[in-house]
Structures are given as C-alpha cells and as structure tokens.
KEKE-3310 file (N, C-alpha, C; in steps of 0.2 Angstrom, whole numbers, plus 5000, padded with zeros to 4 digits):
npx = (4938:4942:4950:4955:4964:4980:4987:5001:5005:5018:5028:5031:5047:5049:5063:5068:5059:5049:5052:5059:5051:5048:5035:5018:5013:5019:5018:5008:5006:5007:5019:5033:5047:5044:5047:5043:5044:5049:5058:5064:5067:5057:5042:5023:5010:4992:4981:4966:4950:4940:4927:4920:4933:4938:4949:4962:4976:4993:5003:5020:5031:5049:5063:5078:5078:5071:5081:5093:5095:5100:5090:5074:5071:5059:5041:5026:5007:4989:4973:4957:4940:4927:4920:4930:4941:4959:4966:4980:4986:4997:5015:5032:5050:5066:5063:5070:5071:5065:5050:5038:5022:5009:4998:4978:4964:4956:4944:4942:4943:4952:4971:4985:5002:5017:5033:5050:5066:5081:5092:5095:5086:5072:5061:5048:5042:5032:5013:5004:4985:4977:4960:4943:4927:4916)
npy = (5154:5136:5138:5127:5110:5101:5085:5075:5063:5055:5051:5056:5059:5059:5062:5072:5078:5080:5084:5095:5105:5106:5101:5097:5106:5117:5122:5127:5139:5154:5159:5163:5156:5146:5130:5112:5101:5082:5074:5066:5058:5062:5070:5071:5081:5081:5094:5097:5106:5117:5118:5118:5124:5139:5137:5153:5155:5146:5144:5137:5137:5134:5138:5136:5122:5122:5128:5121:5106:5093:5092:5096:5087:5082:5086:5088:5096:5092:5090:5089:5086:5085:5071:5065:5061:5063:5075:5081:5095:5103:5098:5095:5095:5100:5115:5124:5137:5148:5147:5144:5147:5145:5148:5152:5142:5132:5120:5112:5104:5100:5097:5092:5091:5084:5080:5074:5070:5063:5060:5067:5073:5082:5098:5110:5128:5136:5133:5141:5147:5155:5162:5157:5154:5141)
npz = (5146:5139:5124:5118:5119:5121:5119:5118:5105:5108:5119:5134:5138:5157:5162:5153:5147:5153:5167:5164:5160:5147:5141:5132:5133:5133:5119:5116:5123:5121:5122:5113:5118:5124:5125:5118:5118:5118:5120:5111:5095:5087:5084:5091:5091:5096:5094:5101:5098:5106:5100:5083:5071:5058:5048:5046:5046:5049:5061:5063:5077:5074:5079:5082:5079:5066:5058:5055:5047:5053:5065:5062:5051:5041:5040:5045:5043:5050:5047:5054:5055:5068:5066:5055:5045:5045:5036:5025:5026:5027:5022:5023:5019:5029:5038:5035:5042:5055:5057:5051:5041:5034:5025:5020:5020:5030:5039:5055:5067:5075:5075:5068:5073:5067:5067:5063:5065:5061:5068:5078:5094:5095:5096:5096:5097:5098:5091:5083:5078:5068:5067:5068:5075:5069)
capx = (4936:4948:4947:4960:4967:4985:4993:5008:5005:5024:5027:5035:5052:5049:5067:5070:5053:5041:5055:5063:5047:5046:5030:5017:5007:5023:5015:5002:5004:5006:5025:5037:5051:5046:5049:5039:5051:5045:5065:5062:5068:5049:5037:5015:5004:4985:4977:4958:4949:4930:4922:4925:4935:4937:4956:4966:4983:4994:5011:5023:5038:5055:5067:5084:5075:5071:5086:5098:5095:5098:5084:5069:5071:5051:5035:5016:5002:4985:4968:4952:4932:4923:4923:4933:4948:4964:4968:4987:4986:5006:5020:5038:5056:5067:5059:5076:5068:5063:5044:5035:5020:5004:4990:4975:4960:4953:4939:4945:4940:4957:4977:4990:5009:5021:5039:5055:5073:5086:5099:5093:5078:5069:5055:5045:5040:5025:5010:4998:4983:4973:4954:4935:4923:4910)
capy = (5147:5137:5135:5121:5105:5097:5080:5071:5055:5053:5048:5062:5056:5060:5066:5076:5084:5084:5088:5101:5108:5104:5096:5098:5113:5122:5121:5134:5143:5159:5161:5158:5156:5141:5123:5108:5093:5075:5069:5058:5060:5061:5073:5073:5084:5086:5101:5098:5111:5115:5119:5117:5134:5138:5142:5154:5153:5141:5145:5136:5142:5130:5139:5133:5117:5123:5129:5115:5101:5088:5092:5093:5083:5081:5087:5087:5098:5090:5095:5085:5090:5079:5063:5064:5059:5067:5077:5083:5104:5105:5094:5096:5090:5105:5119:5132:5144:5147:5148:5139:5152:5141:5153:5145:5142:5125:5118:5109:5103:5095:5098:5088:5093:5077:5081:5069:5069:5056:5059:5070:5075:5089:5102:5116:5133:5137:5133:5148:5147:5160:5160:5160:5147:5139)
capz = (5144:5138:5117:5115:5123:5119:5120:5114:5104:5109:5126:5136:5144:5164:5164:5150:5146:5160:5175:5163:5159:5140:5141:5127:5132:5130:5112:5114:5130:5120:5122:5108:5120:5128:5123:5119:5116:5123:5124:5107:5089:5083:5090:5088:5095:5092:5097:5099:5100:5108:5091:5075:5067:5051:5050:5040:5045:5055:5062:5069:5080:5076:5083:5077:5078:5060:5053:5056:5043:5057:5068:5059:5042:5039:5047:5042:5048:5046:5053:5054:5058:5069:5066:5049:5043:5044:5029:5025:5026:5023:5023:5019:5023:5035:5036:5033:5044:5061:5060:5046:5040:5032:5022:5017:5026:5031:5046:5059:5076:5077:5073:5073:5073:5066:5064:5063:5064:5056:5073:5086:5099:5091:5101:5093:5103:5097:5085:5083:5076:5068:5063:5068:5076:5063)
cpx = (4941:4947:4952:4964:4971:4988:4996:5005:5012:5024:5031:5039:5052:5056:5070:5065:5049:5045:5059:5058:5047:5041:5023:5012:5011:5020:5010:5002:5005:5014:5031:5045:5052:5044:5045:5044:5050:5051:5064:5064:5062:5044:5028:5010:4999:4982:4971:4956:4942:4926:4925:4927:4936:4945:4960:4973:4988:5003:5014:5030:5043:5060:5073:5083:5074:5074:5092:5094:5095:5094:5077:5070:5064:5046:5028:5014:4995:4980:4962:4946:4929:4926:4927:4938:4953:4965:4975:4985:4993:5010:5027:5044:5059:5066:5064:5074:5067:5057:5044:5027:5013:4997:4986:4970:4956:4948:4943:4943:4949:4962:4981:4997:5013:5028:5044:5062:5077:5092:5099:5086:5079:5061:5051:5042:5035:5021:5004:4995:4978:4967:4948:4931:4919:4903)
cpy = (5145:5133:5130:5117:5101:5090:5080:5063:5051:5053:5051:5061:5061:5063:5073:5080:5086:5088:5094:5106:5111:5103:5098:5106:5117:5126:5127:5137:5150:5165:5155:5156:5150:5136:5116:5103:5086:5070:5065:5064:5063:5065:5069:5075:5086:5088:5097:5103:5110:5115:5118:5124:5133:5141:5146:5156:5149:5142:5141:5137:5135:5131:5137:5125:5117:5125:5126:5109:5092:5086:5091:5093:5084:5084:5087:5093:5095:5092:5089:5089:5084:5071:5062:5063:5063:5068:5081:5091:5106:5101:5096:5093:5099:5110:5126:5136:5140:5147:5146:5143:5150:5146:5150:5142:5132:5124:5112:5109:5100:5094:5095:5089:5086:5081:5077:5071:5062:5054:5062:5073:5081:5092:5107:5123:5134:5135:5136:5146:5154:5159:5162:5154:5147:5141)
cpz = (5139:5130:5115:5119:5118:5121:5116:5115:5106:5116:5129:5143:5152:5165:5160:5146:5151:5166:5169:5160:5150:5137:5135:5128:5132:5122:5111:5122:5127:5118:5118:5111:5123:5124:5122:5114:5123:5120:5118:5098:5083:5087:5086:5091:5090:5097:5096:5102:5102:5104:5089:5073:5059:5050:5046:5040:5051:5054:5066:5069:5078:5080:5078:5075:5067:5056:5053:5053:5049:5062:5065:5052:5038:5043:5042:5047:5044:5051:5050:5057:5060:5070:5060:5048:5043:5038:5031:5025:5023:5024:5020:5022:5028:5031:5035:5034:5049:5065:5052:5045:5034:5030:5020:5021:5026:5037:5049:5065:5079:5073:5074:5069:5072:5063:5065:5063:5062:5063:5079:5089:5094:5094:5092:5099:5102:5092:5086:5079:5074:5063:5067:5071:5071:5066)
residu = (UNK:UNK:UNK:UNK:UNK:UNK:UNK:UNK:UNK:UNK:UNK:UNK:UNK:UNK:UNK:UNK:UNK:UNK:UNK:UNK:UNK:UNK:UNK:UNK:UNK:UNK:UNK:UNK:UNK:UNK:UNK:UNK:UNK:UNK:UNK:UNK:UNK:UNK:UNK:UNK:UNK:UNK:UNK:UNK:UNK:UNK:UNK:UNK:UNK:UNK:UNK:UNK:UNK:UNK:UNK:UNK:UNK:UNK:UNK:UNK:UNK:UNK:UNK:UNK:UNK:UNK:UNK:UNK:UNK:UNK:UNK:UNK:UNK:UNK:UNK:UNK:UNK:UNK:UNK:UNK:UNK:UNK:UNK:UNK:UNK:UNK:UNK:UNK:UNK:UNK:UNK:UNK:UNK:UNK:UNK:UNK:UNK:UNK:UNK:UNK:UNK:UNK:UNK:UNK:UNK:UNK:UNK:UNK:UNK:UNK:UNK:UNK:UNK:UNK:UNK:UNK:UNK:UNK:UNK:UNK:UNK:UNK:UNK:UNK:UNK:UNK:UNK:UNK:UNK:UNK:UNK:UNK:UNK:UNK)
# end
C-alpha cells in the first residue's frame, strides 16, 4: 500500500528531467543515488501522504547539490494537516552539506520541499521521512 504520493509544482522540462529520468519520484523511491531535478533553477515538491503522521525526523539528500554555494542558495521545508495552512518546519540559505538532517516532531498529512538557485538548475536525491501514523 502505497503511504505517499509526489508532485512537482515546477513543471518538469520533457528533455531534461522526464527523458533523463529525473522526474519527481526520484524524490522518494528509497535510493539516495537517484535524482529528482525538473530542469529549472527552482524546485517544489509536495509529498501528500494517505494519513496524517506525526513526524520526528525529515532528511534530505543534496548531493553536491548542497555543498556548492551556487546551487542551492535557499530552501524551506514546510508540512500541513488536512485542510490547514502551511507552516515553515525549516528554512535556511545553502545548506554546506550533503544531506540536511531536521529533528523535531510535527503532524502532517502534507510536505512540501522549495529550494532556489541564483544561477543554475538544482535537483535533490532523496527526502526520507521518519515517523508514525496518528
């Protein structure tokens, strides 16, 4: 059964993510090796999940993506329950590492990944979630 469904709120270029096999459920297929980049300076994937969970840690994979200053300059993670509003979980500018590492429990039916660049496309390999249904 499947506890999580992804899109990309960024529109994922047909040559450069979908035929090279970038596409957003790279993002959670379990393997930190593969690549979730939608060809754009700007990513935004939200997870929604089939229940609400209660979460107590959220990782995610950059890759070099994160320790190069010109890739990811900014990024958010925010989570929502329901019908509720988005609320911020983390925020920072680059994240000088290669996986980003969020303790701290929160409820959420719904995750949403926003990172930026100033000058070039930028992906992420994984974002692991660890926690418990409600």
């Amino acid at each position: 059964k499947e506890t999580v469904f992804i899109t990309s709120e960024i529109s994922e270029s047909k040559e450069y993510s979908l035929d090279k096999g970038t596409d957003a459920m790279k993002l959670i297929d379990g393997d930190e090796r593969t690549l979730a980049a939608p060809g754009n300076r700007r990513l935004e994937y939200v997870l929604t999940l089939t229940e609400p969970y209660e979460i107590t840690k959220t990782i995610v994979i950059w890759g070099d993506y994160g320790t190069i200053g010109k890739y990811v300059a900014q990024w958010k993670i925010e989570a929502k329950k329901g019908n509720g509003e988005w609320t911020i979980i983390e925020e920072g500018g680059s994240p000088k590492s290669k996986e980003t590492v969020i303790n701290g429990n929160y409820d959420a039916s719904m995750i949403r990944l926003t990172a930026e660049s100033p000058e070039d496309w930028i992906g992420a390999y994984e974002l692991a979630l660890v926690g418990r249904p409600l």
